[in-house]
C-alpha positions, 0 to 999 in steps of 0.5 A: 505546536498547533494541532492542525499545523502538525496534521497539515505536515504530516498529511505533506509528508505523507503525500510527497513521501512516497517519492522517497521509497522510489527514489531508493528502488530507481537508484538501486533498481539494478540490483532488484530482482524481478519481483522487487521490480513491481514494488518500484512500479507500485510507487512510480505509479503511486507518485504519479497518482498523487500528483495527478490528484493534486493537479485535478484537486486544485484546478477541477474538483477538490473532491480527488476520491475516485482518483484514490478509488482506482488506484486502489485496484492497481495497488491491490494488483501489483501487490498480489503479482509481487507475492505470486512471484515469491511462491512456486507452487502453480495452485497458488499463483493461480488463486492469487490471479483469480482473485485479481479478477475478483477483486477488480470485479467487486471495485468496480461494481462499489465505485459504480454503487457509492459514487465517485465522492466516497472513499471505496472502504469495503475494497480497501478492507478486503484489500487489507485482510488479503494483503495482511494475510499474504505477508504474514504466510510469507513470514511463515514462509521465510522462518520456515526455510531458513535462507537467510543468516541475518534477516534484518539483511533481508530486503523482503523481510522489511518490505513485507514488515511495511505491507503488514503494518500498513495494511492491519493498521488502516484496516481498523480505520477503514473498518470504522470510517463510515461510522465515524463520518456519519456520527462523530466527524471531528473524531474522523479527521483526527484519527484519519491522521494515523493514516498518514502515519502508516503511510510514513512507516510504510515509506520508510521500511520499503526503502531500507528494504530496497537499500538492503538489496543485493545480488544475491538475495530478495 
């Protein structure tokens, strides 16, 4: 199979898939619990995104970027409201909120600095770090409670598995993005396809996560 043939199909499927973990949420959104409810609007909007920069890179301006650089602050938000949910303890609930904030702040002003031609990599790096962070302290969380009698049965325990592949996986891309654009270009457009497939990976643990989803349980 040609090399580009094959980036061309998965840079698709990683663009349309994100249709598929909310086709799975909307089917069995009645049995979601409120903070899996957040995950469907995550992808809802993701979907959306995705087609309004589709729509803006064919008919306006192929260079769609500053469309990604916003929804990136309402992915960050929506992620951190999904976790702050999953604790009790006031403290942290708000921390997360006060990072929000934060982290809004810090966007804004990047994409006020780069432009609206260049992907926001510092956002998405500390996006990533606090994103892999919050999902690993939920791992501990899970191990050390104990609730459930099979965890593979566990709709969080494959969401959580999704946000922390993802976002350590495009974090060292992120991280080496900049260089890779400025020294070795070819290298970048080759290595941005792992992307995608993080993307792909992250499409499918949400939906068997929203799949696994019962009454009784998040």
């Amino acid at each position: 199979m040609n090399k580009d043939f094959f980036i061309q199909i998965i840079s698709w499927a990683s663009a349309i898939g994100t249709s598929i973990p909310l086709f799975f949420g909307v089917f069995r959104y009645k049995y979601l619990q409120n903070p899996l409810r957040w995950i469907v609007l995550l992808f809802g909007i993701g979907s959306l995104t995705e087609l309004v920069s589709l729509i803006y890179a064919t008919s306006v301006n192929p260079n769609n970027v500053w469309i990604f650089n916003i929804y990136q602050i309402v992915e960050t938000t929506i992620i951190i409201i999904f976790y702050s949910m999953l604790t009790e303890v006031k403290l942290k609930k708000r921390l997360l909120y006060l990072f929000i904030v934060l982290f809004t702040i810090v966007s804004v002003y990047q994409i006020s600095n780069i432009g609206s031609a260049r992907l926001n990599d510092l956002s998405f790096s500390i996006e990533s770090i606090i994103i892999v962070l919050l999902s690993i302290l939920n791992f501990h969380s899970i191990l050390k409670k104990q609730i459930y009698s099979n965890i593979l049965n566990a709709p969080i325990f494959w969401i959580n598995s999704g946000f922390l592949i993802f976002f350590s996986g495009n974090l060292f891309l992120h991280l080496f993005s900049k260089y890779l654009q400025e020294q070795a270009l070819n290298a970048f457009f080759e290595l941005w396809v792992f992307h995608s497939i993080f993307n792909i990976i992250l499409y499918t643990l949400i939906s068997i996560g929203f799949w696994k989803t019962k009454t009784s349980q998040i």
